[in-house]
C-alpha positions in Angstrom: 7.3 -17.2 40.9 4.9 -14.8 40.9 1.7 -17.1 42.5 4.4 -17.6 45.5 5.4 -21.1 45.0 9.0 -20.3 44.2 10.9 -18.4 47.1 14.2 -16.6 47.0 16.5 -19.9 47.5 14.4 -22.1 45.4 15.8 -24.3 42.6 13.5 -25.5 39.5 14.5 -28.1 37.7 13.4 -28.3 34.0 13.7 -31.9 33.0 14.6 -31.8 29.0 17.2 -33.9 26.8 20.0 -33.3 24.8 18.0 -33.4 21.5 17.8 -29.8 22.0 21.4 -29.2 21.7 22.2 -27.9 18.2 26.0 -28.6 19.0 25.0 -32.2 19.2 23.6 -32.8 16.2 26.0 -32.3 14.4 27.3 -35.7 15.8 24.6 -37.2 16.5 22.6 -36.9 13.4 25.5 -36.6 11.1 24.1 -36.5 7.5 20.5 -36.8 8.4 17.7 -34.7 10.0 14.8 -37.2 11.2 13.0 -36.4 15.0 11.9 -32.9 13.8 9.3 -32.1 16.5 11.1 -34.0 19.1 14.4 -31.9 18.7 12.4 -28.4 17.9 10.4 -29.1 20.9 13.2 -29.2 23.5 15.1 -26.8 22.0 12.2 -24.6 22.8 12.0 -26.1 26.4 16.0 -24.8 26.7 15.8 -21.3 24.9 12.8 -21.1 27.7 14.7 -22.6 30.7 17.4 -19.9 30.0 15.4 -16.9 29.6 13.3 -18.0 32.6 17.0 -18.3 34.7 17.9 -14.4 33.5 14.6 -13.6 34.9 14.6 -15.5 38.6 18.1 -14.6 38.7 17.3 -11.0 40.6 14.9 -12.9 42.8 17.6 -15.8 43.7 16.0 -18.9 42.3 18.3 -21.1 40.5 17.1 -22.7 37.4 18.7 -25.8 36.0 18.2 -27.9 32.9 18.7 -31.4 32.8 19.2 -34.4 30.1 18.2 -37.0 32.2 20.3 -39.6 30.3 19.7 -42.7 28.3 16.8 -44.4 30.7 15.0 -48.2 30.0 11.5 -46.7 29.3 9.0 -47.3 26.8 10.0 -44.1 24.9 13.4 -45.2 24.5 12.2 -48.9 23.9 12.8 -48.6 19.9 16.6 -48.7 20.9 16.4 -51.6 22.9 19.0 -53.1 21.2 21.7 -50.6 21.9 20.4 -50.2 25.5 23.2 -52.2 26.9 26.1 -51.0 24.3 24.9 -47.6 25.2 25.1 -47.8 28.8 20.6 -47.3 29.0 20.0 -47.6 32.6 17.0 -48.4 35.3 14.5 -45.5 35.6 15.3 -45.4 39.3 19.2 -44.8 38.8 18.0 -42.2 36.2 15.8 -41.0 38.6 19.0 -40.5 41.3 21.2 -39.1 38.8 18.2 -36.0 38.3 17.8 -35.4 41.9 21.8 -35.6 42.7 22.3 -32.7 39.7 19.3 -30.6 41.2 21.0 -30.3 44.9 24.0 -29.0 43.2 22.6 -26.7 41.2 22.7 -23.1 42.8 22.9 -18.6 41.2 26.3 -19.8 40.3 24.8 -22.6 37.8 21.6 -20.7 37.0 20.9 -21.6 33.4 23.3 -24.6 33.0 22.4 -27.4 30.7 23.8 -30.4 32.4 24.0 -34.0 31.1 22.8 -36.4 34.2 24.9 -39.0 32.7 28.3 -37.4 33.9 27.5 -33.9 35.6 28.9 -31.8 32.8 27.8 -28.8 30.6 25.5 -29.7 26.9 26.5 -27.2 24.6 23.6 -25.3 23.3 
């Protein structure tokens, strides 16, 4: 914001994954850890997209994280085999589902953690 490249009306998307949610893993890694860096690392990335959306707030740019979903890429390629159970999809429809969540994001969002997948809130 500050070198001028976000104006008052701006959005920035902060593309980050639900490993970060703390809520989550309590589902999702029920009775094991495993991933430490990976999950540490974008919970980081959120705790940062948040405070970063308190402080842009005054200046009316909207900040808005987003789990992109379960995508068919080489970093998910280890879980090929649940790719279809799962629902994994093409990096282009991944792609569309990011860019339809950032043009509804707006000062009334600011800060939301939204799963691309459906449109709805992660829990932190």
């Amino acid at each position: 914001y500050n070198a001028g490249g976000l104006q008052p009306g701006s959005t920035c998307a902060i593309i980050t994954s639900q490993a970060g949610s703390a809520e989550w893993r309590f589902t999702q890694n029920k009775g094991e850890g495993g991933d430490y860096g990976h999950h540490m690392s974008r919970a980081a990335c959120n705790i940062a997209g948040v405070l970063l959306s308190e402080e842009l707030k005054s200046k009316g740019v909207a900040i808005v994280l987003l789990h992109p979903g379960f995508n068919r890429t080489d970093m998910t390629k280890k879980y090929a085999h649940i790719w279809d159970v799962e629902g994994a999809v093409e990096p282009a429809e991944g792609a569309m589902r990011v860019l339809y969540e950032v043009g509804r994001a707006s000062m009334e969002t600011t800060g939301a953690f939204v799963n691309c997948e459906d449109g709805l809130r992660i829990p932190w």
